[in-house]
C-alpha positions as CSV (number, residue, x, y, z in Angstrom):
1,X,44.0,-53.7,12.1
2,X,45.3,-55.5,9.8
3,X,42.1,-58.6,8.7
4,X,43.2,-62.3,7.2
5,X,39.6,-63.3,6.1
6,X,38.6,-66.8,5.2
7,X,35.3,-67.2,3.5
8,X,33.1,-69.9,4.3
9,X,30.9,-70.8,1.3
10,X,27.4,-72.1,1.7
11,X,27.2,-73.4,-2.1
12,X,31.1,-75.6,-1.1
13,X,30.4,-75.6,2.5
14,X,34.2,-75.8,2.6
15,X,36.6,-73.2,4.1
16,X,38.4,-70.9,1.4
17,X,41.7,-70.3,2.2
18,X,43.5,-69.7,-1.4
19,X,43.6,-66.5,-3.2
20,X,42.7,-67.8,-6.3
21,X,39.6,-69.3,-4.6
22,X,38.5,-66.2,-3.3
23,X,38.7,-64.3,-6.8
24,X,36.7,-67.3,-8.0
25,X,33.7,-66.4,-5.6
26,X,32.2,-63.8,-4.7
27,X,31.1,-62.2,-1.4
28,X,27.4,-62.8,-2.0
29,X,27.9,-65.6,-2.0
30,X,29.4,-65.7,1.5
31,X,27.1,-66.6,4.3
32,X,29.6,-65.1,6.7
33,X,33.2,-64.4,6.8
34,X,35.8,-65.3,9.6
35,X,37.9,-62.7,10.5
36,X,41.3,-63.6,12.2
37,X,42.7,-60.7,14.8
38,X,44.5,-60.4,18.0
39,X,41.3,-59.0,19.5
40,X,40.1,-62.0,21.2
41,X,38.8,-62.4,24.9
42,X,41.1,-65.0,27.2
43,X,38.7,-67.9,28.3
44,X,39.7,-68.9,31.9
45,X,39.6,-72.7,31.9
46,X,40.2,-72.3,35.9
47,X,36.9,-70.6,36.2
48,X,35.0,-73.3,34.2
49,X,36.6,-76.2,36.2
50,X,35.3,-73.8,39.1
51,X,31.4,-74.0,37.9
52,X,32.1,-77.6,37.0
53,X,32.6,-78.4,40.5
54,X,30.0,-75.9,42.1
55,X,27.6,-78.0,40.1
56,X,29.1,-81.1,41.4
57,X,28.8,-80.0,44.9
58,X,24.9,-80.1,44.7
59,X,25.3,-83.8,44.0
60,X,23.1,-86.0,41.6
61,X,21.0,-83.5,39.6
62,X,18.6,-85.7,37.8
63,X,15.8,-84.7,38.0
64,X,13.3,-84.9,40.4
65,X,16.2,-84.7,42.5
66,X,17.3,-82.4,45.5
67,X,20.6,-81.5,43.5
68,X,18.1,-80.6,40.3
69,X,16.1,-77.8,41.5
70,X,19.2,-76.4,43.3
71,X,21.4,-76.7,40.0
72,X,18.3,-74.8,38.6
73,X,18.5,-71.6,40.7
74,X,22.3,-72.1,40.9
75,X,22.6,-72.0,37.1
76,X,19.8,-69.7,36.5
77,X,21.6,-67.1,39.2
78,X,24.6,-67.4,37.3
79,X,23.4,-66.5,34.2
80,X,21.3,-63.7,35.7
81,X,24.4,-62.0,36.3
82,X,25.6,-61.7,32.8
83,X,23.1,-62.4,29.8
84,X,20.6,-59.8,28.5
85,X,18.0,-61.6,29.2
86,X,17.1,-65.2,30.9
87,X,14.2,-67.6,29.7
88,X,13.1,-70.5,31.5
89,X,11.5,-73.1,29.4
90,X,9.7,-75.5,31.5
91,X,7.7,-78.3,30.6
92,X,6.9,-81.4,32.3
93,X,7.2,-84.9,30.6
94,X,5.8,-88.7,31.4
95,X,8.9,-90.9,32.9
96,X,8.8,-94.2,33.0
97,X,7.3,-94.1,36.8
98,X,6.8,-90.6,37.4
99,X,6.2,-87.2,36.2
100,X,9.1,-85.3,34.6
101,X,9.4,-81.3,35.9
102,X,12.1,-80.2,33.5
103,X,13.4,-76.7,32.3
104,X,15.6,-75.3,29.5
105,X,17.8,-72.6,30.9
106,X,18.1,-70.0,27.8
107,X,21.0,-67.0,28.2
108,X,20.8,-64.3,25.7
109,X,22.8,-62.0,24.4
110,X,21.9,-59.5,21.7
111,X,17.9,-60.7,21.8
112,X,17.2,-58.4,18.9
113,X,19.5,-59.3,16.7
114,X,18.2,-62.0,14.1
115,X,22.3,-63.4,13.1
116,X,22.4,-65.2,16.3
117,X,25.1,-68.5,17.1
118,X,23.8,-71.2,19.7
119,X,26.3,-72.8,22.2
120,X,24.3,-75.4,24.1
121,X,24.7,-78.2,26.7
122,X,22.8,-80.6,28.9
123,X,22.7,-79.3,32.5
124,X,20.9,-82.9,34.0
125,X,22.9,-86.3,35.2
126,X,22.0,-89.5,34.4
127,X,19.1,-91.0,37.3
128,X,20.9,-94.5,36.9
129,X,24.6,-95.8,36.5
130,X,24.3,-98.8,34.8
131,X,28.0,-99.4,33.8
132,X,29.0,-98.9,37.8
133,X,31.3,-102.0,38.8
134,X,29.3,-102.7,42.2
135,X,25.8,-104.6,40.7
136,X,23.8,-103.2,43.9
137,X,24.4,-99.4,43.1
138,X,23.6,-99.3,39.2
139,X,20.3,-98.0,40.0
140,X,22.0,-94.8,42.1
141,X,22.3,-91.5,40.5
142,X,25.6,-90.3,38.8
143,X,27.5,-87.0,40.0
144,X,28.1,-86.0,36.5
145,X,31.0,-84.4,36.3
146,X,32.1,-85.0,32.6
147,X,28.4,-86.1,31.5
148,X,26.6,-82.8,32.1
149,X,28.4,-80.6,34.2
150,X,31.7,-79.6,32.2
151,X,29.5,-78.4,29.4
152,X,27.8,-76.3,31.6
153,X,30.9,-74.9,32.9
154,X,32.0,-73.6,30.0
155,X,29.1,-72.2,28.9
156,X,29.0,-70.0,32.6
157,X,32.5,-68.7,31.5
158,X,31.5,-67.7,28.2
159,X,28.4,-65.5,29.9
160,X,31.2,-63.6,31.8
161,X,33.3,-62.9,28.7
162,X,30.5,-62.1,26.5
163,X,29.1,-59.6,29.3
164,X,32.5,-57.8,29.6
165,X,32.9,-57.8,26.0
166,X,30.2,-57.1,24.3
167,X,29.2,-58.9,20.8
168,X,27.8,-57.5,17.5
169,X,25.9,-60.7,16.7
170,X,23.4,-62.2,19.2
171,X,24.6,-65.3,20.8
172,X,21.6,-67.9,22.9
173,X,23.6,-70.1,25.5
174,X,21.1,-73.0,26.5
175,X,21.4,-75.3,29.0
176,X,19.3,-78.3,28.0
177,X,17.4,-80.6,30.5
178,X,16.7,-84.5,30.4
179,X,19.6,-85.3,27.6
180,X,20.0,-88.3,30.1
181,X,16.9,-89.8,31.4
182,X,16.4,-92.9,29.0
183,X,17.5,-96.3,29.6
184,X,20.4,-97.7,27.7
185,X,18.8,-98.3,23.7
186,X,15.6,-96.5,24.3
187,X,16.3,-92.9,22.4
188,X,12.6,-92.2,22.5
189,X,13.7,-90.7,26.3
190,X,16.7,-89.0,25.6
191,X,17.4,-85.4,24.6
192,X,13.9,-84.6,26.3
193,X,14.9,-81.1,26.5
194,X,16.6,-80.2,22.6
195,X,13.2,-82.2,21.6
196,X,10.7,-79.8,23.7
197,X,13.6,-76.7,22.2
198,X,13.2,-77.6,18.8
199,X,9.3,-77.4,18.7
200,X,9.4,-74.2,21.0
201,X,12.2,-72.1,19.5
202,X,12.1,-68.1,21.5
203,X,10.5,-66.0,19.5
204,X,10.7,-68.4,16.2
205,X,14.5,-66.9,15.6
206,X,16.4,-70.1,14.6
207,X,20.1,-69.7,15.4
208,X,22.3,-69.9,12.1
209,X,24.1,-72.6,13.9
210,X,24.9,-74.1,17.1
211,X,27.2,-75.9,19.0
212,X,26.5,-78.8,21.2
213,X,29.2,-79.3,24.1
214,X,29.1,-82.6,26.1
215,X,31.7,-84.9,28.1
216,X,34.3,-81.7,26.9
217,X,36.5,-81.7,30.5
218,X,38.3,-85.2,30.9
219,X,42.3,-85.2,31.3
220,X,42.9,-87.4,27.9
221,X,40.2,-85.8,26.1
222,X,39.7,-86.8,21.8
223,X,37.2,-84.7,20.3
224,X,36.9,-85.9,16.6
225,X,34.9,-85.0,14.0
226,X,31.5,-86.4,14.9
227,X,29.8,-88.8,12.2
228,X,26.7,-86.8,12.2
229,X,27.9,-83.1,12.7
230,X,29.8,-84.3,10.2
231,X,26.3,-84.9,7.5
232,X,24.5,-82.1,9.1
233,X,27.1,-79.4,9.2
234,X,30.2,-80.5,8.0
235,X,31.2,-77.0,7.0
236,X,30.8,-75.8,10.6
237,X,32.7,-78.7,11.8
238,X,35.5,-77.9,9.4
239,X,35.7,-74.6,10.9
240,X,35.6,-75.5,14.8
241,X,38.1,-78.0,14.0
242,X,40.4,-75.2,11.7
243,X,40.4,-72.7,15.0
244,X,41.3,-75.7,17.3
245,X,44.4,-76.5,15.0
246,X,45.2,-72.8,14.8
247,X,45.5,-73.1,18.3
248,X,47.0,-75.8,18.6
249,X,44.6,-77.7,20.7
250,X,45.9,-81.4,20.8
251,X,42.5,-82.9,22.2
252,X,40.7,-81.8,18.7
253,X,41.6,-85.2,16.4
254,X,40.8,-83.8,12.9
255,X,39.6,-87.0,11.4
256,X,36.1,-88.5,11.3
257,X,34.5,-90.3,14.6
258,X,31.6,-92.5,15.2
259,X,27.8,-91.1,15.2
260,X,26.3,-90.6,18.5
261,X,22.8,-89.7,19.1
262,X,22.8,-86.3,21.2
263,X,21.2,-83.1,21.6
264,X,22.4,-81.9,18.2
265,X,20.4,-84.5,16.7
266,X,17.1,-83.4,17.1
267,X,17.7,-79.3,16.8
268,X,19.6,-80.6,12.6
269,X,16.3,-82.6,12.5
270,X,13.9,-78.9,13.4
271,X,16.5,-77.2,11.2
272,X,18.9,-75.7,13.1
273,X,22.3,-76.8,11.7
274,X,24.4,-77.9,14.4
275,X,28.0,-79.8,15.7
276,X,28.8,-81.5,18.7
277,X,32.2,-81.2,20.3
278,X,31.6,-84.7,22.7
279,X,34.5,-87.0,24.0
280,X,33.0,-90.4,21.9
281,X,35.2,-92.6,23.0
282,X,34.0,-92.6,26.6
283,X,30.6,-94.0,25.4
284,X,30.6,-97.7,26.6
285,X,32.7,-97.4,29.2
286,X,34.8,-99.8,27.3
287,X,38.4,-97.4,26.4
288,X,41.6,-99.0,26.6
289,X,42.7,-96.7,29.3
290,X,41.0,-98.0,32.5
291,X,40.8,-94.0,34.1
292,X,38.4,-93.6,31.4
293,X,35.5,-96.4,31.5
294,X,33.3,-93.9,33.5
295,X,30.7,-93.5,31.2
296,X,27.3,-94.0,33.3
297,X,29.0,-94.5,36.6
298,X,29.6,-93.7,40.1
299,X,33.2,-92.9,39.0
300,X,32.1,-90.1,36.9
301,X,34.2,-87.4,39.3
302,X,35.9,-84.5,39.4
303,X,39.2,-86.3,39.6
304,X,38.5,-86.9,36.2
305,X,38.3,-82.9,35.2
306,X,40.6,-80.7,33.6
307,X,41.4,-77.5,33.4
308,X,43.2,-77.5,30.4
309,X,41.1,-79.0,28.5
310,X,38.3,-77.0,29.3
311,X,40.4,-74.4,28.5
312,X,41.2,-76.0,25.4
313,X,37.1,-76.0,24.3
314,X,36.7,-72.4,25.5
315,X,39.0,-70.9,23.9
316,X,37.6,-72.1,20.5
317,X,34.2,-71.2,21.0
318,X,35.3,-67.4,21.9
319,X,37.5,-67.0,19.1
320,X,34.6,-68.2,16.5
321,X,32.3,-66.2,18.3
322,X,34.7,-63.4,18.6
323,X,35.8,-63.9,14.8
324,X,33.0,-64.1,13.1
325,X,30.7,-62.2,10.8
326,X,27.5,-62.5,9.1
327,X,27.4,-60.8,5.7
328,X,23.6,-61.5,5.3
């Protein structure tokens, strides 16, 4: 089969796509080499908008809530069905008024194998929905279609691909918990569960890198290069963004965004060097296009959902994670 390598250099952290550039560098120097063939699984962005909704269906799942603990066993089922092994990581956390029961879902694939790729998401919703038009329901729960659940759903269609096709490198899918319990400004409660992660990594094997997925389903989707992803890991960034163009995959805008404070802030911070692939300009609720000011309310929907784009985000995470290999 007939290879086109690209070299990703950790000294340039830039991708090396010219022959002279490759005579100019050696391979060990290479942390790991993409390799581009026709051998790539097909990503079903039908069946992620189907585990999109399923999580939908339970309603609200902050947590605390009914729709929580059944997302739980509903995720952790799923999961069940294809990874090598499933972890819960529970812990339990002091709310504002109450006491937090929250849990890290952790899928892996490969556990003994130390080259290992993260693809990560929130799996909570949002106990509040401040940006809601109607004053007297800001303090109701969101349904978190986007903002929570589309992440998830791709991550459920990558465990089916990587359990029909099995992987040479180890791959950890986690599905985080309280991303987003804090109030508007207060980042001390956010990302509860990639905080509680980054302090408790399985077995102390840190991931060579991972990949944060949130808000990744919406019709008119713009992924651009995140500000911080962008500091932390630009040379993975490059490469996500490479693939999508490759592809062709018009909601990937390769050109610098704002900085948002995520889950991929506080694994960079514990060391594990990581992107997220987020929808930014939904954050504020204040886009030009009317459909899209959802951010943090009740109209956070499936009606919203699609599809393609889903599609769009699947199919670059299986063709990196289906391309690439570790040379140390």
């Amino acid at each position: 089969m007939k290879l086109n390598k690209i070299l990703l250099l950790l000294s340039a952290a830039v991708l090396i796509t010219g022959c002279e550039k490759k005579e100019e560098n050696t391979i060990s120097r290479a942390v790991f080499e993409i390799q581009k063939t026709d051998n790539i699984p097909s990503f079903s962005g039908e069946n992620a908008y189907a585990m999109t909704k399923a999580q939908v269906d339970f309603g609200p799942r902050n947590p605390g809530s009914a729709g929580h603990s059944l997302s739980l066993s509903f995720l952790q089922n799923e999961l069940n069905r294809y990874a090598d092994e499933v972890k819960l990581q529970s812990f339990s956390y002091a709310g504002y008024n109450e006491d937090l029961n929250l849990t890290n879902i952790i899928a892996r694939f490969n556990p003994d194998n130390k080259n290992r790729v993260m693809i990560c998401a929130h799996w909570d919703t949002r106990p509040r929905s401040e940006h809601t038009k109607d004053s007297t329901k800001r303090n109701l729960p969101i349904l978190g279609a986007n903002d929570g659940a589309s992440g998830c759903g791709v991550i459920l269609e990558l465990a089916r691909i990587l359990d029909e096709k099995k992987l040479d490198i180890g791959v950890d899918l986690v599905l985080l918990d309280g991303e987003d319990y804090g109030k508007e400004n207060d980042l001390d409660n956010y990302c509860l569960g990639s905080k509680y992660y980054s302090v408790n990594i399985p077995d102390g094997v840190y991931p060579r890198f991972a990949i944060l997925l949130d808000m990744v389903g919406d019709k008119d989707a713009v992924f651009m290069k995140e500000a911080s992803s962008m500091e932390y890991a630009p040379d993975i960034v490059n490469l996500v963004w490479d693939i999508a163009s490759q592809q062709n995959a018009s909601s990937f805008i390769p050109r610098k965004g704002g900085s948002i404070y995520d889950d991929h802030i506080p694994l960079n911070q514990a060391g594990i060097k990581s992107v997220d692939i987020i929808d930014a300009d939904l954050v504020g609720a204040d886009t030009p296009v009317e459909r899209r000011n959802y951010w943090h309310s009740d109209r956070d929907t499936m009606e919203n959902i699609s599809a393609g784009t889903l599609q769009q985000v699947g199919s670059v995470i299986v063709t990196l994670l289906y391309s690439i290999h570790f040379n140390t």
